[in-house]
C-alpha positions in Angstrom: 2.9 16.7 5.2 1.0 14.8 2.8 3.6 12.8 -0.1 3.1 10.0 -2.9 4.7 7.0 -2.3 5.2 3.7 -4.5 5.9 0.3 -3.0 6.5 -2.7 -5.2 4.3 -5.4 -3.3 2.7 -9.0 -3.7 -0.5 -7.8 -3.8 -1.7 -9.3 -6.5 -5.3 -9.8 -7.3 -8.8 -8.2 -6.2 -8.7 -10.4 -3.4 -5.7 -9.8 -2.2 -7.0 -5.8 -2.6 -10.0 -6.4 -0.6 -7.6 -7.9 2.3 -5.3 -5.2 2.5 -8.4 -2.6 2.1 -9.8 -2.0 6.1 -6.0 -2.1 7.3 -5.6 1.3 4.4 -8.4 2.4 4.8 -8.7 2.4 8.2 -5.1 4.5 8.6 -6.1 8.0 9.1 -3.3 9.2 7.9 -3.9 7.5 4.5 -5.4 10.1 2.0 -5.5 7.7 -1.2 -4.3 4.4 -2.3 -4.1 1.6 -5.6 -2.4 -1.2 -6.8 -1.4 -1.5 -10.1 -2.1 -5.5 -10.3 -2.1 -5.6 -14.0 2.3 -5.6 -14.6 4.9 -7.7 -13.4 6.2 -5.6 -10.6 2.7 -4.8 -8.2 3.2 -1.4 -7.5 1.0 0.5 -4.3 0.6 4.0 -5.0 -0.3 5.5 -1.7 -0.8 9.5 -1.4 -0.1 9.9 2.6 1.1 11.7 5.5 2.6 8.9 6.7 6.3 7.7 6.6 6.9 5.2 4.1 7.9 2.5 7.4 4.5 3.1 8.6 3.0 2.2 5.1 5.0 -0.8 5.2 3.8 -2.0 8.7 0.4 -1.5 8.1 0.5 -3.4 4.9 2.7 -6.2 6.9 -0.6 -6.8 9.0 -2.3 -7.4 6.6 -0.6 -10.1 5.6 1.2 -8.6 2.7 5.2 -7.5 2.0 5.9 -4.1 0.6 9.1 -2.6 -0.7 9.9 1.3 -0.9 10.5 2.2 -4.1 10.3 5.7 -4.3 
């Protein structure tokens, strides 16, 4: 079942976008994702039909830390 889901994260710059970007992109289960990196509190938008702790790990390999808050 597909769902929206918003993660505060430290992705932080168009670098750091192009890091986490195979590890999203390459989850099939991933339908669409951004970062808002332009406030204070880096939020990932990620329309899924993933769980949100499957979100997280992916993000975690690449190196990054998400939060669930939605």
């Amino acid at each position: 079942m597909e769902k929206t889901l918003k993660f505060k994260t430290n992705i932080n710059c168009s670098s750091c976008e192009a890091t986490v970007t195979p590890f999203l992109d390459g989850d099939d289960k991933v339908i669409h994702w951004e970062v808002d990196t332009t406030q204070k509190d880096k939020v990932l938008t990620i329309t899924t039909e993933a769980t949100a702790a499957d979100v997280i790990a992916t993000v975690n390999k690449a190196g990054f830390n998400a939060e669930n808050i939605s």
